[in-house]
Steps between C-alpha positions, in 0.01 A plus 500: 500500500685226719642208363637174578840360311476245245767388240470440128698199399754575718603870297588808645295684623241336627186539443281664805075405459285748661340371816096421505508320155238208499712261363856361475594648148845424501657325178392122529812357422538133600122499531427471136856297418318148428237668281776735310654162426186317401437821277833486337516084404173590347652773280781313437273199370257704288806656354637186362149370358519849305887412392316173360208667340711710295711233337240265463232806368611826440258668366245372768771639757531838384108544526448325798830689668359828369164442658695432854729778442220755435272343786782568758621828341185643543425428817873621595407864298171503735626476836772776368203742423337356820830685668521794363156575492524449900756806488268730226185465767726562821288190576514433889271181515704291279853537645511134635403355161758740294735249608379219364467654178864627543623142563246409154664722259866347588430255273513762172937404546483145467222578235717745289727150487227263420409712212808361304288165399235785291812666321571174352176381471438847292908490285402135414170629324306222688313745735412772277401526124592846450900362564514364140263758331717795613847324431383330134495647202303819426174405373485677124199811539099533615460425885761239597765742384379804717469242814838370441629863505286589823563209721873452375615800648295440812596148513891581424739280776645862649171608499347266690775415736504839568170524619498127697813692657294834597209264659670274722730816564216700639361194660811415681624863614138587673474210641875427681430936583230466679590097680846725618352783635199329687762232620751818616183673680479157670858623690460870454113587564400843419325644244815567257464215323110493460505810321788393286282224431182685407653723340633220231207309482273723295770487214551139595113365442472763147831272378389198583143559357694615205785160496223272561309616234709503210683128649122359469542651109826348468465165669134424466311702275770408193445139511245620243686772395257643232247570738487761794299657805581832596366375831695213570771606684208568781315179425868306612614753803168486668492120507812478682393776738187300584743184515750656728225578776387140474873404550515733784200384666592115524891623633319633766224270571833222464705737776211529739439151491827451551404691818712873413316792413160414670485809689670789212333394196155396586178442364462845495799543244395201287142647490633801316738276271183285403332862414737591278519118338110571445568847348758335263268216410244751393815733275597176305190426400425869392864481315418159319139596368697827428704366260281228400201751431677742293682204309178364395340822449779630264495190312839501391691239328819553701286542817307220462789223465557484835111403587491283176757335616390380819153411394696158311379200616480407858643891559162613471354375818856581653402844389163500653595397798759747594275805610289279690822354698678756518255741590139342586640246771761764657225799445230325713795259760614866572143690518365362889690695817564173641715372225738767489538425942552148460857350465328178327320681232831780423683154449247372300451830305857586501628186284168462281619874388846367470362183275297707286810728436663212449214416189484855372900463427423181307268602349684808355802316409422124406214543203832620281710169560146332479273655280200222480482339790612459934811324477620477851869403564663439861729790425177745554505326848890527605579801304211760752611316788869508467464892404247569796719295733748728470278779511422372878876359530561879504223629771622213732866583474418874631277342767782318606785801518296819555245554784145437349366864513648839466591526870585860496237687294349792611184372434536161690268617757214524210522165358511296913111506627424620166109487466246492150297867512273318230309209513 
């Protein structure tokens, strides 16, 4: 293949891009400095209303930060599966947008950081109940006693840390891997480093399946920590899948109206993605009534709390609401051909999915700080959009150091002129 020179901030060596690519996919640089600066005064704003919010209410900024944390988190997980799950289907149509998810899950580092604020939200005993009914006194026989026994060994500080420390662990070593190697193949080309990196990522999606699901136990699930859902763990991972293809969509609708990209990932590629969003749309709502439906069936009293509880007060109609949101709208917005080919209606599509995940979150999370009624608090504003902003802090920092697709794949040739086989 010939190629043309090209240098990557200046480094040795440079960088060489193959010739015949339909677009300028060199790192943008300067091109995106006024935005990267706009993006960063915002952070740096939101992040002192939330330095505010937690000495003037701390127990409202523990929930609120949680709900953020997890909405960002998630999303971060998703576009990690979204990676490796690239490499498990030797996928060749979806090698431009494995970038963008690349440049996505950077943001589980700064993350693994920002989760300091739930570690003392948890050791102050304002964030979760179970903190001062596992380190009181043991409760004297029946029930109480046997719980105390169970959920104070689970619950025990090394315990715990231990596991935090084996999530983000996982989290972090798959996803730096794989960013390396795809960023080395970017010099190196070959197929080396592809098969190092399928070769990883079965192991890689089984852990983080496996992380995320017992981190929804830890983090969200205990906030009631009597109650449980064996089913959970998918419940949480496959909303942040679902959210991560919404994020990716609106990068690239954001980059091609920007004017890159027009030509590598096209309609064509975004068709698929909006596919796949509909698929998704379709497996939460099969997970929820899953879980709902055998909760209701079984008729349990340590099922059923977590129902009961949101059917308090103005939660009921919250309740109600979410399956028709979250799937309905999306279901049928994603169901006509058209749709999934127009840039307006993926935008459209794209953040209404992102909104809605947005709801689900609070609705899993803020019914325990406020059991009777919607108490809405700026924090549940500034908290989501400080944690997302870095989230997309992240993606635009790789736009602007790393060329915006994998240009030496072996499968580059599959994903440029790409075409739909289905209508």
């Amino acid at each position: 293949m010939n190629t043309a020179s090209a240098t990557n901030d200046g480094g040795p060596p440079p960088l060489t891009y193959p010739d015949g690519l339909p677009d300028n996919v060199a790192p943008l640089g300067d091109a995106l400095a006024g935005g990267v600066r706009l993006l960063f005064a915002t952070l740096l704003g939101a992040g002192v209303l939330l330095v505010i919010g937690a000495v003037a209410n701390p127990k409202q900024f523990y929930h609120s930060y949680l709900f953020g944390y997890v909405f960002a988190l998630d999303i971060a997980l998703g576009a990690l599966f979204w990676t490796m799950i690239h490499h498990v289907a030797d996928a060749g149509w979806s090698v431009g947008l494995r970038r963008i998810f690349e440049n996505m899950n950077r943001a589980i580092l700064p993350l693994t950081v920002l989760f300091v604020p739930v570690l003392a939200g948890l050791f102050s005993g304002e964030l979760y109940m179970w903190y001062g009914f596992v380190n009181g006194p043991k409760p004297d026989g029946g029930h109480l006693e046997h719980l105390w026994h169970v959920k104070h060994t689970y619950f025990s500080t090394p315990f715990l840390l231990a596991r935090l420390a084996l999530y983000f662990g996982v989290w972090i070593a798959y996803s730096v891997a794989m960013r390396h190697w795809s960023t080395k193949q970017d010099g190196e080309g070959g197929i080396v480093l592809t098969r190092r990196m399928q070769w990883w990522a079965p192991s890689g999606v089984a852990l983080l399946g496996l992380t995320a699901t017992f981190f929804a136990f830890d983090m969200l699930m205990s906030l009631q920590y009597t109650w449980f859902s064996t089913i959970f763990g998918v419940y949480f991972w496959v909303g942040g899948i679902r959210g991560s293809l919404a994020t990716c969509v609106l990068l690239v609708l954001s980059l091609r109206t920007m004017g890159y990209l027009r030509n590598t990932i096209t309609m064509e590629h975004l068709h698929d993605v909006a596919k796949i969003m509909f698929g998704f749309t379709v497996f939460w709502a099969y997970i929820a009534f899953a879980q709902y439906f055998l909760i209701w069936y079984g008729n349990m009293p340590e099922e059923t709390q977590f129902y009961l509880l949101r059917r308090n007060g103005a939660w009921y109609p919250i309740s109600i609401l979410l399956p028709i949101l979250y799937f309905v709208v999306p279901f049928f917005l994603l169901l006509p051909r058209a749709h999934k080919r127009s840039p307006a209606w993926l935008a459209l599509i794209s953040m209404w999915i992102l909104v809605m995940h947005a709801y689900d979150l609070y609705w899993q999370i803020m019914p325990v700080l406020h059991q009777n009624t919607i108490h809405p608090h700026w924090l549940d504003i500034v908290a989501p959009l400080f944690t997302f902003g870095v989230l997309i802090a992240s993606a635009v920092w790789g736009f602007t150091t790393l060329p915006l697709i994998p240009i030496r794949d072996a499968r580059l040739n599959e994903t440029i002129g790409y075409e739909n086989e289905t209508p």
